[in-house]
N, C-alpha and C positions, 0 to 999 in steps of 0.2 A: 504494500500500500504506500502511496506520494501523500507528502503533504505539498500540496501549491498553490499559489495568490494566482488564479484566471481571471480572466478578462471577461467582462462580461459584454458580449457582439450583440445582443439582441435581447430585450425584454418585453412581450406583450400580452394585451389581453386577448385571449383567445372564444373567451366567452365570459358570461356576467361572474366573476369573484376568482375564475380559472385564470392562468398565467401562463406561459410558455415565456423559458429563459435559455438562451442559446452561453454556453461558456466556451471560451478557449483555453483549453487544459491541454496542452500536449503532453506530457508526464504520465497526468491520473489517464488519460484515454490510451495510451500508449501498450497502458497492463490490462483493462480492460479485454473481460473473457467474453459476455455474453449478457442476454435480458435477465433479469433476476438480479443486477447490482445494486449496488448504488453507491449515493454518495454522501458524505455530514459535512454541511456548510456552516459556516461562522457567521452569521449571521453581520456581526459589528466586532470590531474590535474595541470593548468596552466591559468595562462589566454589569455594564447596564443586561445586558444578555449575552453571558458568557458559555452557554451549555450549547454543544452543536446539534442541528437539526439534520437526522436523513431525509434525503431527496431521492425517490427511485431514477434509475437513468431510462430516458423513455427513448436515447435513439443517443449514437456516436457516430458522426460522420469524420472523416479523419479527426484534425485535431479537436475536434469540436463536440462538446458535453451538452445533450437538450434534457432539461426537466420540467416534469408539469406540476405546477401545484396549486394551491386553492388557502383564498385569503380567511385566515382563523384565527389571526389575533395580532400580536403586535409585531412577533418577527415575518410573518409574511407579508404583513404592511410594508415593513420597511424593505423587503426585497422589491414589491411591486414597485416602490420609488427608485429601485435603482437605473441608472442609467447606461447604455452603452462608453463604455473604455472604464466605468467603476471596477473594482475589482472585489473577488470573495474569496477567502479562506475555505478552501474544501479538500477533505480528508476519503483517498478513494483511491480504487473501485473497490467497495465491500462487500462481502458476502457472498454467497455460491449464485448459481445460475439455471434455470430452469433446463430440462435433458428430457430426453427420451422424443421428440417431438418432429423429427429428422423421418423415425418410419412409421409415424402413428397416424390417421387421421385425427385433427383437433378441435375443440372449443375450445374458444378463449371467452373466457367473463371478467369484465373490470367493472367497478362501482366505486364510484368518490372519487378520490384523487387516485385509488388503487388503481387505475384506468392506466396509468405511463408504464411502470413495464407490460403490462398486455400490448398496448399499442411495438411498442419495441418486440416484444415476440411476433407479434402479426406481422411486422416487415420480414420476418423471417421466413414465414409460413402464409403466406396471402390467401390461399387456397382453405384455410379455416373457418371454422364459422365464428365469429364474432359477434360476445352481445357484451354492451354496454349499457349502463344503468343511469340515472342521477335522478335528481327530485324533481326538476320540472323541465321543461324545452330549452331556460335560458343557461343552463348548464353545459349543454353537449353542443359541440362542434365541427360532428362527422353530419353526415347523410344517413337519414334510413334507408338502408336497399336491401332489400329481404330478396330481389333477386339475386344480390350478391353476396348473401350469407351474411347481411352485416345488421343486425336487430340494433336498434335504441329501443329502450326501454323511462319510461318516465312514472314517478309515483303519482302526478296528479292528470294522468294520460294528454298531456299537452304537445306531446310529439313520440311518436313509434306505437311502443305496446303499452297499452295500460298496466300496471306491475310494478315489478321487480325483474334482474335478471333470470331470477329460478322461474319466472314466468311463461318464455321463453324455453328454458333449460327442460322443462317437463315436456314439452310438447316434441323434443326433437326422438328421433332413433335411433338408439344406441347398440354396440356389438363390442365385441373385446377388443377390439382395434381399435377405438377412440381412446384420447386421454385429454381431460379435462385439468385447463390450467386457469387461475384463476386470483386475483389480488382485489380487497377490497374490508370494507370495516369485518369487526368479527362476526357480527350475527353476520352476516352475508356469508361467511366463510365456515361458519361453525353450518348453516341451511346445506352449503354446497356438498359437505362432509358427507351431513346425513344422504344426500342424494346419492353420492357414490358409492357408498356404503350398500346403502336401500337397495340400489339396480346392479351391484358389481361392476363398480366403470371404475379406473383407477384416474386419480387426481391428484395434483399438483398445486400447492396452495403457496402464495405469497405473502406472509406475515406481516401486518403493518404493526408499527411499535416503538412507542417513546424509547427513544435512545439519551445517554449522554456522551458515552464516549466512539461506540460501535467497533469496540475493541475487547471487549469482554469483561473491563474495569468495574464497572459503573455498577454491573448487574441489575442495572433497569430496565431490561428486555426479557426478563424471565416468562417462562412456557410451558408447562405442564408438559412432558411427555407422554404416549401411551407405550406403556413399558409391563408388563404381566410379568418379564422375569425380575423387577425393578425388587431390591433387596431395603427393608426397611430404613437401616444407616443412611441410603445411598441418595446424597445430595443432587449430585449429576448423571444420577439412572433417572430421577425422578421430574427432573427440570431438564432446560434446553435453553440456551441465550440464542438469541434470533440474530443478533447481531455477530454472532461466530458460528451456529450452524444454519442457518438460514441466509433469506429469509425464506426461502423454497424448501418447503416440505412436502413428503407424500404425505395425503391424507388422513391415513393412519399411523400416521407420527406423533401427532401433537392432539393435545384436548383444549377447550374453547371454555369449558367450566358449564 
């Protein structure tokens, strides 16, 4: 992992509270394995907000770092202010990368800001079906083309399906040749679980989760593992840091509570 001050090429709004920030990391992009990273930005150099924030990586084009994220309080405020040639402290590329997807047919499901690495796996796999979620129309800034495999989904049915993405998820066909990948808050993720479980489809989840350090320090990313051989003593049969083995797990790796 780089520590490097990027540049920041690009900052906009991509839709109503959604952001899209384009960075120039040649360094962090350079180690850069695959969708499933990310990265922990410094928000300020202050101690006004001293704790770093992960950012999933929703696309690397050469030197170039894109993240999406979505405004929730004070430090995404101030990223939304930033300006091209500013620059960020960002700590990266972290964490594993989603696999097996090369010979499977796929779904991809993103909700909330979960949505950037899906997006970043979908460049990979185009040929997937692809749903996206969010709360209302001013949210999403793809197309709905259901003849292209690509479902939006909206909670207050204002654009695509009325729903959720398991909305969607239930109506498709499944066979043991699919694998479902998927990043988004937990009930979404803990719904997904039970679905793969319920039909036998194997899945691939993306863990979102306050971090401080995304090194294993901090132990602010803790995860319940599902472990049946787990020995009572056993601190780390029984837990999992997201930020060291994640954020991608198989579905029955980890518990949601």
């Amino acid at each position: 992992m780089i520590i490097e001050n990027a540049m920041i090429v690009s900052n906009v709004e991509i839709a109503i509270g959604i952001w899209q920030m384009t960075l120039l990391a040649p360094e962090v992009s350079s180690h850069y394995k695959g969708p499933g990273q990310f990265i922990n930005i410094l928000s300020a150099d202050s101690w006004e907000h001293p704790v770093r924030r992960p950012m999933s990586i929703a696309n690397v084009n050469g030197e170039n770092i894109n993240i999406i994220y979505k405004i929730f309080g004070n430090v995404t405020q101030q990223l939304s202010q930033k300006v091209p040639g500013d620059s960020l402290n960002i700590l990266g590329p972290l964490g594993n990368v989603f696999t097996g997807w090369k010979t499977k047919r796929t779904v991809l499901l993103g909700g909330g800001v979960g949505l950037a690495p899906i997006l970043n796996l979908y460049e990979s796999c185009p040929n997937s079906t692809l749903i996206i979620g969010a709360r209302t129309a001013d949210e999403h800034f793809m197309e709905h083309e259901p003849g292209k495999n690509i479902f939006l989904t909206t909670d207050d049915g204002s654009l695509g399906v009325a729903g959720n993405v398991l909305t969607v998820l239930e109506n498709l066909d499944f066979n043991d040749q699919i694998i479902i990948y998927a990043c988004g808050p937990k009930p979404m993720l803990k719904a997904i679980q039970h679905f793969a479980a319920k039909n036998s489809v194997k899945a691939q989840l993306s863990v979102e989760s306050y971090m401080g350090c995304g090194l294993g320090l901090c132990q602010g990313c803790v995860i319940e593992r599902q472990n049946e051989q787990m020995k009572k003593h056993s601190y780390h049969e029984k837990y999992t840091l997201v930020c060291m083995d994640g954020p991608v797990y198989w579905s029955n790796e980890v518990c949601f509570g």
